[in-house]
C-alpha beads as a LAMMPS data file, in Angstrom:
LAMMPS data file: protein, C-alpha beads

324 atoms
323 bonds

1 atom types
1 bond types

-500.0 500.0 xlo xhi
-500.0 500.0 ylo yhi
-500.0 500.0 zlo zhi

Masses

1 110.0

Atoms # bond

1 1 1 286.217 364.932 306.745
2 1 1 282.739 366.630 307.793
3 1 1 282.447 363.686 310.499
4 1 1 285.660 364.055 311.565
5 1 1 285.004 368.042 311.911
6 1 1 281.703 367.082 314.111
7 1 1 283.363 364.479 316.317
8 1 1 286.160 367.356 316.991
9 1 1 283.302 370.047 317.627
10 1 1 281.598 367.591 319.801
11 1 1 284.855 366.350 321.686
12 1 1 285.778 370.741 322.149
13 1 1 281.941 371.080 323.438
14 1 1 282.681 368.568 326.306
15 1 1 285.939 370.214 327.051
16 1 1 284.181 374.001 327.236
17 1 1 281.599 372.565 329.625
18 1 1 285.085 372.826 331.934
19 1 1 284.849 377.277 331.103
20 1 1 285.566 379.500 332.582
21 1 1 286.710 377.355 335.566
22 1 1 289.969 375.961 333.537
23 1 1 290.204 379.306 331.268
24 1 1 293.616 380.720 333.295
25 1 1 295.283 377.442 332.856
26 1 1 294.403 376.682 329.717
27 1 1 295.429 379.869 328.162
28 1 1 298.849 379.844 330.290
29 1 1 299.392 376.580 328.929
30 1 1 299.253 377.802 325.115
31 1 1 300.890 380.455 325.961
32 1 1 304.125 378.408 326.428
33 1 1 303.978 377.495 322.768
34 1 1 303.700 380.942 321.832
35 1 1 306.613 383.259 319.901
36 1 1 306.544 385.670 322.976
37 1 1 307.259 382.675 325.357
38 1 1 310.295 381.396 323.375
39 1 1 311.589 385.127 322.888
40 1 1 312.484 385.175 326.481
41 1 1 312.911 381.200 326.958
42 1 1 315.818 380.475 324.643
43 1 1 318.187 383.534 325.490
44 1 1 317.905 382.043 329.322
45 1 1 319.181 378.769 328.234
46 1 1 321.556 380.153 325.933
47 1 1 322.771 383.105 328.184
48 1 1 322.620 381.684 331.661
49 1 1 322.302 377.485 331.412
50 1 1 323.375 375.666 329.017
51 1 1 324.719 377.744 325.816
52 1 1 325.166 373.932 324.029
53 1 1 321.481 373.251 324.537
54 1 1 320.616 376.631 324.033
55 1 1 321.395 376.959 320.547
56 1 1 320.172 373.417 319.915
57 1 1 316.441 374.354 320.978
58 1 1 316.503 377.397 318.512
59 1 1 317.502 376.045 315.220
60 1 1 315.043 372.779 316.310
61 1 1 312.385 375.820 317.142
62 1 1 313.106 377.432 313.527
63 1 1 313.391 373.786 311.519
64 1 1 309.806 372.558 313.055
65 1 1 308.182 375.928 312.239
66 1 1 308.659 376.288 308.724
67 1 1 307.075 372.931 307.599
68 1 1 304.528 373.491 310.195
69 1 1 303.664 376.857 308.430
70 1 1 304.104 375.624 304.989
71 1 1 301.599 372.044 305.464
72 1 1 299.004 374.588 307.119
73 1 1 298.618 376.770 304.140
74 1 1 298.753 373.868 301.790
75 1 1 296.355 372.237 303.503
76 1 1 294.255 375.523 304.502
77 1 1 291.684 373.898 307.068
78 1 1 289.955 375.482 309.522
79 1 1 290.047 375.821 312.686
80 1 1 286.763 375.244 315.513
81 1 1 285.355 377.975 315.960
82 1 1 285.379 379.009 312.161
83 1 1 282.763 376.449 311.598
84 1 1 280.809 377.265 314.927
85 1 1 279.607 375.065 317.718
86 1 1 281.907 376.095 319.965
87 1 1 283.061 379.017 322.115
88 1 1 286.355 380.903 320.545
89 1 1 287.686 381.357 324.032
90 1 1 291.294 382.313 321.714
91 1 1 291.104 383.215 318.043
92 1 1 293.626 382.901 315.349
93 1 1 293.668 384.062 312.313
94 1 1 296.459 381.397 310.098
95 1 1 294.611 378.073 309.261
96 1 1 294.371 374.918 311.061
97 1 1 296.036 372.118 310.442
98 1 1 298.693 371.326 311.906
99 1 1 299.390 372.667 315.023
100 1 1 302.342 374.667 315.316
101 1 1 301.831 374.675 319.138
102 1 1 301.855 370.719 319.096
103 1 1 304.771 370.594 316.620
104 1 1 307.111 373.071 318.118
105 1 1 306.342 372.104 322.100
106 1 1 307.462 368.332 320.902
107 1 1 310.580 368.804 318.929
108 1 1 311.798 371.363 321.346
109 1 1 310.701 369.932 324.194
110 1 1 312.046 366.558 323.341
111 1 1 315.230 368.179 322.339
112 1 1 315.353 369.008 326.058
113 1 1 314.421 366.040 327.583
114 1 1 317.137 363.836 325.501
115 1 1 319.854 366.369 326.419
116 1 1 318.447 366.411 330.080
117 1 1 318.699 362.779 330.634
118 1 1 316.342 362.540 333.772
119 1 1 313.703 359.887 334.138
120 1 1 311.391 363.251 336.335
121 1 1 312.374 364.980 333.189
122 1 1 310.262 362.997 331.006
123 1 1 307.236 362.783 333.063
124 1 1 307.152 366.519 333.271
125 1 1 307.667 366.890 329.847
126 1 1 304.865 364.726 328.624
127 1 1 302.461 366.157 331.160
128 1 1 303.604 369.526 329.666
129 1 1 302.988 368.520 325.835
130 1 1 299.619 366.949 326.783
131 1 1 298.687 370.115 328.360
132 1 1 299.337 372.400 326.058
133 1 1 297.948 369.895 323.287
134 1 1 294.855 369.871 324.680
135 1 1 294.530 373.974 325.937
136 1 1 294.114 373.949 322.062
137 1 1 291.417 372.027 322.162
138 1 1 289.701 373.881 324.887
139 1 1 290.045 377.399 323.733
140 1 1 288.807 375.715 320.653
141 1 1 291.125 376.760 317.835
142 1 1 292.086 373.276 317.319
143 1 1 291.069 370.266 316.598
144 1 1 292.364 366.845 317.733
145 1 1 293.663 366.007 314.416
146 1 1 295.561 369.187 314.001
147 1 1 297.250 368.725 317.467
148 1 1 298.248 364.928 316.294
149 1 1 299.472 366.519 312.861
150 1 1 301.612 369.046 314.711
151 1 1 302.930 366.063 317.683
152 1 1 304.009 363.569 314.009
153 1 1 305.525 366.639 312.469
154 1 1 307.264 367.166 315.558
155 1 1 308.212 364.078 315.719
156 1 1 309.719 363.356 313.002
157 1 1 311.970 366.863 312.727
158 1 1 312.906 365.919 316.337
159 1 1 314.256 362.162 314.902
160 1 1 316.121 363.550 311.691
161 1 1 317.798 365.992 314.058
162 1 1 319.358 363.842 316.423
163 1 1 320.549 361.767 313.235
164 1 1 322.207 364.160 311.524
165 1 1 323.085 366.626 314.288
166 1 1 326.794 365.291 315.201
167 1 1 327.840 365.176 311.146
168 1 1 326.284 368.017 310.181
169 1 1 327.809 370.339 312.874
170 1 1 331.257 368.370 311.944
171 1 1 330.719 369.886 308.360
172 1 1 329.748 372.989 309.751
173 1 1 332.566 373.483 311.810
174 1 1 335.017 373.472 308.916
175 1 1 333.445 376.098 306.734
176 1 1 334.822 379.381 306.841
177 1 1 333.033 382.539 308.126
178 1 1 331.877 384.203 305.301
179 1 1 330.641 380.872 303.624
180 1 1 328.679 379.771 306.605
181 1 1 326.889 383.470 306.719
182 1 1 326.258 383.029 303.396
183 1 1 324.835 379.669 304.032
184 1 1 322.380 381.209 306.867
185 1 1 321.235 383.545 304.176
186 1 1 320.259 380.921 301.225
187 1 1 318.298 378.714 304.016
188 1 1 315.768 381.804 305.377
189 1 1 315.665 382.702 301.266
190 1 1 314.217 378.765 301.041
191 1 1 312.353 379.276 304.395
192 1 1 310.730 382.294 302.284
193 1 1 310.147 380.811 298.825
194 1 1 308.928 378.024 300.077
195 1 1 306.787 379.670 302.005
196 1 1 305.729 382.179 298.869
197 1 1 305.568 378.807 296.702
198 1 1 302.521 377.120 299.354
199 1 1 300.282 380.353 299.000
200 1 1 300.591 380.027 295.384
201 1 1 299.214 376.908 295.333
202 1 1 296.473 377.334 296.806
203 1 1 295.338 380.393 295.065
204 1 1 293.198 379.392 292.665
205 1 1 291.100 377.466 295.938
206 1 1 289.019 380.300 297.546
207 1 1 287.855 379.565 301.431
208 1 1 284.564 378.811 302.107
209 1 1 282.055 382.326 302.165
210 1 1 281.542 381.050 306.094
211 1 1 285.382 381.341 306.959
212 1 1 285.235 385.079 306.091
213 1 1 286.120 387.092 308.702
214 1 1 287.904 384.896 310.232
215 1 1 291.489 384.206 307.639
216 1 1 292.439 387.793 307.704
217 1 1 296.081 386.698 307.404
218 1 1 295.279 382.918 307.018
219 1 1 296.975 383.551 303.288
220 1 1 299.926 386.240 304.606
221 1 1 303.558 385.597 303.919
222 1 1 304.995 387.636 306.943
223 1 1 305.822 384.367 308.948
224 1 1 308.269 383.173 306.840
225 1 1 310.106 386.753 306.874
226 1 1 310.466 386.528 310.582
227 1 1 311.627 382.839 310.129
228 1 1 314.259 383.536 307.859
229 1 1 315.472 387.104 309.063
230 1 1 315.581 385.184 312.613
231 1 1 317.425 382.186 311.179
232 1 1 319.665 384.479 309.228
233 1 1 320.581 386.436 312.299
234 1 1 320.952 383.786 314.772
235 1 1 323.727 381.804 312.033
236 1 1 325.185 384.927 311.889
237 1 1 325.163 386.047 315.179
238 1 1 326.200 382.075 316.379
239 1 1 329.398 382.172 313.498
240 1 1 330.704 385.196 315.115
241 1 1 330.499 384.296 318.915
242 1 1 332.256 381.477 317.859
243 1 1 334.880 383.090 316.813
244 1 1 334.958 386.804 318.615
245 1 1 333.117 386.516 321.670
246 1 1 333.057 382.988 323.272
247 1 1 331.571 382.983 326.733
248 1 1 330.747 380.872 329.556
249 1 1 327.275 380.651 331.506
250 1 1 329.180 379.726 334.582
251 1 1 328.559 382.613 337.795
252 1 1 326.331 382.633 340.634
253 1 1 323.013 383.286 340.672
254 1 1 323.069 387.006 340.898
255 1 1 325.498 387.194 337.813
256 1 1 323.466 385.296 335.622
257 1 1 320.198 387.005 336.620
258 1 1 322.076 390.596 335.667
259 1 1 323.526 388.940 332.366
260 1 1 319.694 387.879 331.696
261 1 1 318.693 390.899 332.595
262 1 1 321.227 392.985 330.458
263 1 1 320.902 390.784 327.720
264 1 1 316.888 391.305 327.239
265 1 1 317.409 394.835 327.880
266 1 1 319.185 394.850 324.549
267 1 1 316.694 392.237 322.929
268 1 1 313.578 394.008 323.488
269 1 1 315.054 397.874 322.792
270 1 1 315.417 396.112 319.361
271 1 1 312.565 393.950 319.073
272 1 1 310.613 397.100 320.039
273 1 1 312.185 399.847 318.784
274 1 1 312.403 398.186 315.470
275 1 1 308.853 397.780 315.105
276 1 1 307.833 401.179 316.006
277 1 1 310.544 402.273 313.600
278 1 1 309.254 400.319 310.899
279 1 1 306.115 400.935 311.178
280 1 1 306.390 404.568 310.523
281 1 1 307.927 403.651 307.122
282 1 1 305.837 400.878 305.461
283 1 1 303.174 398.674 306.417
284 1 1 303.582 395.018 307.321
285 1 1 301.837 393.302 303.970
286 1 1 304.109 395.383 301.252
287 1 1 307.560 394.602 300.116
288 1 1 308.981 397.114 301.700
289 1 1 306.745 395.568 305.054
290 1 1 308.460 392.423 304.703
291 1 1 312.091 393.409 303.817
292 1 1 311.946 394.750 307.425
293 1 1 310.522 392.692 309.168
294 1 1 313.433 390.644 308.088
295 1 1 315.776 393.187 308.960
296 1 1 313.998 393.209 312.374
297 1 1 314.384 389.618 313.125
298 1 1 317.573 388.791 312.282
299 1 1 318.919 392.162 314.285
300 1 1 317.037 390.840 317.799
301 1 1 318.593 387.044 316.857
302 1 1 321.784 388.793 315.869
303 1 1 321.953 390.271 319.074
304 1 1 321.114 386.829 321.036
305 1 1 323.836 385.697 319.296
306 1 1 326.551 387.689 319.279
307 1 1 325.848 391.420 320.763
308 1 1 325.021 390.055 323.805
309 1 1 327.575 387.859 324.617
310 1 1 330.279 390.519 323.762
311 1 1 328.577 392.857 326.066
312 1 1 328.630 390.302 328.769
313 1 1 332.368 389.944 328.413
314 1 1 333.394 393.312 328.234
315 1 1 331.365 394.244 331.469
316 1 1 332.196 391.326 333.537
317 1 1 329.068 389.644 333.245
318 1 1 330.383 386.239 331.838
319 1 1 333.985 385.369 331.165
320 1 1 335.947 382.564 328.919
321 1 1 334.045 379.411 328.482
322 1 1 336.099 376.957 330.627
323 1 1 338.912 374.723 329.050
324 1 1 339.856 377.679 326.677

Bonds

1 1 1 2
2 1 2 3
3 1 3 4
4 1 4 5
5 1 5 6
6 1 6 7
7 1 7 8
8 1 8 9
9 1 9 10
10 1 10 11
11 1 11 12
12 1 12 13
13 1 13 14
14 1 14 15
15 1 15 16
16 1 16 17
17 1 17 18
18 1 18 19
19 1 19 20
20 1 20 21
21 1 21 22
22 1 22 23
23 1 23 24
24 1 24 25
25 1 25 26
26 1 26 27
27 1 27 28
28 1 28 29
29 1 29 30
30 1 30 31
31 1 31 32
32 1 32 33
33 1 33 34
34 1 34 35
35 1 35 36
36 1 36 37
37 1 37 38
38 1 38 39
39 1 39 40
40 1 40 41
41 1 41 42
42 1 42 43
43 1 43 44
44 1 44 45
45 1 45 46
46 1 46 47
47 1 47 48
48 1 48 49
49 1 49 50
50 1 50 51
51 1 51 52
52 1 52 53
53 1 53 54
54 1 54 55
55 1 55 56
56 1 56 57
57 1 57 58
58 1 58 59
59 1 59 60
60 1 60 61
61 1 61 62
62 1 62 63
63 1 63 64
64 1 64 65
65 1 65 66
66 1 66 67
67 1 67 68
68 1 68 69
69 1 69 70
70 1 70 71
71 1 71 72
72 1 72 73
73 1 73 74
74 1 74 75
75 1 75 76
76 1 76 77
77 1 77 78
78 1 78 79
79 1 79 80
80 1 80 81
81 1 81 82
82 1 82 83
83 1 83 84
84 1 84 85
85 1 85 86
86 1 86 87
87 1 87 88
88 1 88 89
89 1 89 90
90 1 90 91
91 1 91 92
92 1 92 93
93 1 93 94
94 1 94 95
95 1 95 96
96 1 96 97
97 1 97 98
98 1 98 99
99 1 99 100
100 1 100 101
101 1 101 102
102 1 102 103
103 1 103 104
104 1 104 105
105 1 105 106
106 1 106 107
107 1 107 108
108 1 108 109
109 1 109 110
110 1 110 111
111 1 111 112
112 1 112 113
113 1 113 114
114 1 114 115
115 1 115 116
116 1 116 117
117 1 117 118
118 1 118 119
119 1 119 120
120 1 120 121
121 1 121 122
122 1 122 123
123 1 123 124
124 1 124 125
125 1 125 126
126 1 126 127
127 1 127 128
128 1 128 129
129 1 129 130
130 1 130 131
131 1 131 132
132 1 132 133
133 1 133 134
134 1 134 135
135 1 135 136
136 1 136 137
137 1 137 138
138 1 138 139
139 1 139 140
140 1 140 141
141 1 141 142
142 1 142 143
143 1 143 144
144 1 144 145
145 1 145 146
146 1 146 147
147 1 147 148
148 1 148 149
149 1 149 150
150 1 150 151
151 1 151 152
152 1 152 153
153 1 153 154
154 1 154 155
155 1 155 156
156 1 156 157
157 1 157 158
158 1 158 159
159 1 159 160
160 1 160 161
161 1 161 162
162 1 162 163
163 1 163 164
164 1 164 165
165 1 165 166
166 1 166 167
167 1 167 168
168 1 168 169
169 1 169 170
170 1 170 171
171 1 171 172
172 1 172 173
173 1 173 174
174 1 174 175
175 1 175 176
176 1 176 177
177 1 177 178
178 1 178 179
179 1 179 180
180 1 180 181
181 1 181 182
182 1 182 183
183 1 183 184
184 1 184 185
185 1 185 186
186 1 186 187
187 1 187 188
188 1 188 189
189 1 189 190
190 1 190 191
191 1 191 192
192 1 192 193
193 1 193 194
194 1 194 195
195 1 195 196
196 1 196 197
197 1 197 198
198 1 198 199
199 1 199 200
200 1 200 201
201 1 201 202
202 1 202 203
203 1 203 204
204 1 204 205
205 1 205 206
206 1 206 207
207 1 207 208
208 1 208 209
209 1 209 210
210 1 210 211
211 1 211 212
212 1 212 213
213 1 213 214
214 1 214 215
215 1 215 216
216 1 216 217
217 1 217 218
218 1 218 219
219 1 219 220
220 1 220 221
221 1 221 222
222 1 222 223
223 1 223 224
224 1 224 225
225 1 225 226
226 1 226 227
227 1 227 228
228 1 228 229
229 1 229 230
230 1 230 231
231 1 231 232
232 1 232 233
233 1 233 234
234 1 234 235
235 1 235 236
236 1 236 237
237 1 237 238
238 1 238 239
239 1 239 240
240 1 240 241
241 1 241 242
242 1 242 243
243 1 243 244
244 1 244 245
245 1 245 246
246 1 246 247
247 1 247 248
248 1 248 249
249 1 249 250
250 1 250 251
251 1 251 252
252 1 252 253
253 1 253 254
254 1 254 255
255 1 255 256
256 1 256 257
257 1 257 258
258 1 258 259
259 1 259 260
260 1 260 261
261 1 261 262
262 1 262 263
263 1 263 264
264 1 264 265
265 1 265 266
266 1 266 267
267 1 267 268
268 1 268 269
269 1 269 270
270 1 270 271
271 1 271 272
272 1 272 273
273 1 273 274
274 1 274 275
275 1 275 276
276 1 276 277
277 1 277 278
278 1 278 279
279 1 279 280
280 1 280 281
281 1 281 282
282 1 282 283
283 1 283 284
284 1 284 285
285 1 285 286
286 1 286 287
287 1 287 288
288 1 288 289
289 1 289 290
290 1 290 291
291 1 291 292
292 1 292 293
293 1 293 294
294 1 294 295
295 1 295 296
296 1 296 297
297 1 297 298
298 1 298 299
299 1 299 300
300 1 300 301
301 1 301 302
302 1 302 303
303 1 303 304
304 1 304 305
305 1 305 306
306 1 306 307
307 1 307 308
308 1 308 309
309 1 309 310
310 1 310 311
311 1 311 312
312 1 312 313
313 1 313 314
314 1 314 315
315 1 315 316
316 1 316 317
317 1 317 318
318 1 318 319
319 1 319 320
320 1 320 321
321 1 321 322
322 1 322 323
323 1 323 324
């Protein structure tokens, strides 16, 4: 592995000889993997596109995640710029391998190119996964192997979910409300255990004296709280649309733009009120932390879901999805 490490601090070293020419790119480029960038991605989809594809991209966003999160804390490598030799022109404080950015940007992003069905489509998309692949690289909190671990990981959520998509939302469609609620629940309680389950096994294997200072949270559990609260809330939020406040994205441009608008008013009053609420009680790392933090997360994806979309019906903003 040490020879793999130097060929991926050597191969970063070349790329940084590009700084600070390519820094603005680069760092735009990860930022499209980013939570942040989603946050205010999917509701446009959802809200204003496509609310099919919409809802596709954030369950596909929540199932590539988790393993992501779980393998790199089971597998608790480092990243670059941990070992040294290279510039930390980003710095991140989880462990390495895989790539979350390369993982999520594929299943996602291939999610959208199958349900876009355009050859230009494809080419964009691949230029787009390369590039944000290798701003990894350059800002040197990757290495290649970690981006290939996140693309196969990807990959391979992206394949079982086209498989199983069409039967399992047949199933799904036939459970009643409570049950599927209930459902949402138990599946951010495994996102959390399991999560819980990977940091206990590596417990008893201490990092490296040279890592410290750099794995503050490398070990922290507060990921999979904002998975499953956001999972929870979204299959919540999704069950009752369904049922109470069905919409269509249809309108001109100007309508959607003010339902967008409206809707991410709501979002972030949430998002950020709900932090600086929460923060006043308990701090993050303690049960109490974490307990809210789910709260938090499934009230801003229970709002995506469902809020929203009755706020854009009763004020005009969006009206009965067509055929209803």
């Amino acid at each position: 592995m040490d020879g793999l490490y130097q060929f991926g601090i050597t191969f970063i070293q070349w790329l940084q000889t590009f700084s600070p020419g390519l820094d603005g790119l680069m760092k735009a480029a990860t930022f499209l993997g980013t939570v942040e960038f989603y946050i205010v991605f999917i509701p446009a989809i959802f809200w204003c596109v496509d609310q099919a594809t919409g809802l596709r991209v954030l369950f596909i966003l929540v199932l590539t995640d988790t393993p992501s999160s779980w393998f790199k804390q089971l597998l608790h490598q480092p990243r670059p710029y941990w070992i040294g030799g290279v510039e930390a022109l980003s710095t991140e404080t989880s462990y390495g391998i895989p790539s979350s950015h390369a993982s999520n940007t594929l299943s996602v992003w291939g999610l959208i190119g199958i349900r876009l069905k355009k050859s230009w489509g494809w080419v964009f998309i691949t230029a787009l996964l390369l590039l944000i692949g290798l701003s990894r690289l350059y800002l040197g909190v990757h290495f290649p192997q970690d981006v290939i671990g996140g693309w196969l990981i990807g990959l391979v959520v992206l394949l079982l979910f086209i498989r199983y998509e069409k039967r399992f939302l047949a199933w799904w469609a036939d459970l009643a409300l409570n049950f599927q609620v209930l459902l949402g629940f138990i599946a951010s309680a495994v996102i959390i255990l399991g999560g819980m389950l990977a940091v206990w096994a590596i417990s008893g294997s201490p990092d490296p004296a040279e890592w410290a200072g750099f794995t503050g949270e490398a070990r922290e559990i507060s990921h999979y709280f904002t998975l499953g609260g956001f999972l929870f809330g979204a299959v919540t939020g999704v069950s009752l649309m369904q049922r109470h406040a069905r919409f269509g994205v249809e309108g001109s441009a100007w309508i959607r733009v003010a339902r967008y608008v409206a809707g991410m008013v709501g979002l972030f009053a949430i998002y950020l009120g709900l932090d600086y609420l929460f923060a006043l009680i308990a701090p993050d790392a303690s049960v109490t932390g974490y307990l809210l933090r789910y709260v938090r997360y499934a009230s801003v994806a229970l709002w995506a879901g469902f809020g929203a979309p009755w706020l854009f019906l009763k004020t005009g903003l969006a009206g009965k999805p067509k055929g209803r």
